[in-house]
C-alpha positions in Angstrom: -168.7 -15.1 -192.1 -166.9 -14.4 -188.8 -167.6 -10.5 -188.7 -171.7 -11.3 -189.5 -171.2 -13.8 -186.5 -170.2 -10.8 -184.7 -172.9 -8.5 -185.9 -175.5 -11.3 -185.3 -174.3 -11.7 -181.6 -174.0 -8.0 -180.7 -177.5 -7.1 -182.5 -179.2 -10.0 -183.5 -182.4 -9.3 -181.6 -182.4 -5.9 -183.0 -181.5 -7.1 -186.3 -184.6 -9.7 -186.9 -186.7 -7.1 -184.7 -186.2 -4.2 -187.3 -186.6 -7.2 -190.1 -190.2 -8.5 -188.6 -188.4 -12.2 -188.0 -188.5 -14.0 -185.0 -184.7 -14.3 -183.6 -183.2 -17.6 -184.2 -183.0 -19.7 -181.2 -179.2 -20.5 -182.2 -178.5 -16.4 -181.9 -180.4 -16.6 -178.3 -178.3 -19.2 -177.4 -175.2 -17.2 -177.9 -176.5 -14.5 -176.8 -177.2 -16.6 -173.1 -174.1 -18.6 -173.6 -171.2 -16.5 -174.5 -169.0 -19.9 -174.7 -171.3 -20.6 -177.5 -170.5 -17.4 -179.5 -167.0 -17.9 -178.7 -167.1 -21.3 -179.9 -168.9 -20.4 -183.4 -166.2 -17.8 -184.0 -163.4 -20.2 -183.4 -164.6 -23.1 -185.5 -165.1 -20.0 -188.4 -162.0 -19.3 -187.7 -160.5 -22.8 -188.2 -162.7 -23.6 -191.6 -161.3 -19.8 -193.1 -157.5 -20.9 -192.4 -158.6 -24.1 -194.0 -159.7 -23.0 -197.0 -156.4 -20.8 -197.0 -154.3 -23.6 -197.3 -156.0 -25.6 -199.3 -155.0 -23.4 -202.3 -151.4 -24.1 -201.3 -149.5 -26.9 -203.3 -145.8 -27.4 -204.6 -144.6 -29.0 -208.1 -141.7 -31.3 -208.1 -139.8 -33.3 -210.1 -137.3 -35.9 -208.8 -137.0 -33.8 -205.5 -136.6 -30.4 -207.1 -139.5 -27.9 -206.2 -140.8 -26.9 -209.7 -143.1 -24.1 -208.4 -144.5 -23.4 -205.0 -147.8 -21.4 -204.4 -146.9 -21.6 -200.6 -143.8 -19.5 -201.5 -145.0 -17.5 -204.5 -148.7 -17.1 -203.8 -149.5 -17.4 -207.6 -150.3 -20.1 -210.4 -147.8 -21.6 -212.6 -147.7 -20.7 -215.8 -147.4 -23.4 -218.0 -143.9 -21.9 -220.4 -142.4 -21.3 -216.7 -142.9 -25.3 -215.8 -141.6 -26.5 -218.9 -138.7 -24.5 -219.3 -137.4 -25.2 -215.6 -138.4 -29.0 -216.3 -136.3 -28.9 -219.3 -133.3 -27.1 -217.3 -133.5 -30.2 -214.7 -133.4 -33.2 -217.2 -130.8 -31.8 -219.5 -128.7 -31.3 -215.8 -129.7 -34.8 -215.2 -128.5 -36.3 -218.5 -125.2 -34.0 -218.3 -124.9 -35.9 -214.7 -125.8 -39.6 -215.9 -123.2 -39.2 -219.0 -120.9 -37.4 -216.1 -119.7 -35.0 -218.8 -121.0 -31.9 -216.5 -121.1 -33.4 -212.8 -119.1 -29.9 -210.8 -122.2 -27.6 -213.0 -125.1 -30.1 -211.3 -123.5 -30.1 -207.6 -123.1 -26.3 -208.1 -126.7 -26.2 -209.1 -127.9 -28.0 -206.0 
């Protein structure tokens, strides 16, 4: 969206001429405001790096970061979730029986 911003301000009169189109009055506009041009490709800008980080999430359980997209950039996969989930509550019942309480600090 940002570079057919671009294109439209640097040859949208040319661009709807060689199409038979009247030009927009909102590409005139940038075209006599640059302020206005600049302004459209900022708030792209903004709504792009939105959608970025909208994806981005984290899993956790009692504090303990399951998975991270921010870190990995990928999608859990389910066996990976369970297994470390299972990890965590058997170091959590070796802690509440405090058979294993040196193995969860090392953990940590």
């Amino acid at each position: 969206a940002q570079a057919a911003a671009v294109v439209t301000y640097l040859f949208g009169e040319q661009l709807f001429a060689s199409l038979r189109r009247p030009t927009p009055s909102p590409v005139l506009k940038m075209q006599e405001n640059p302020l206005i041009a600049l302004g459209t490709l900022y708030g792209l800008d903004v709504v792009a790096q939105t959608m970025k980080s909208i994806n981005a999430f984290e899993i956790t359980y009692n504090g303990h970061v399951l998975h991270s997209k921010l870190q990995s950039g990928t999608f859990p996969r389910p066996a990976e979730l369970v297994a470390r989930l299972s990890q965590l509550k058997q170091q959590e019942s070796r802690v509440g029986d405090g058979s294993d309480a040196a193995a969860a600090v090392e953990a940590k």
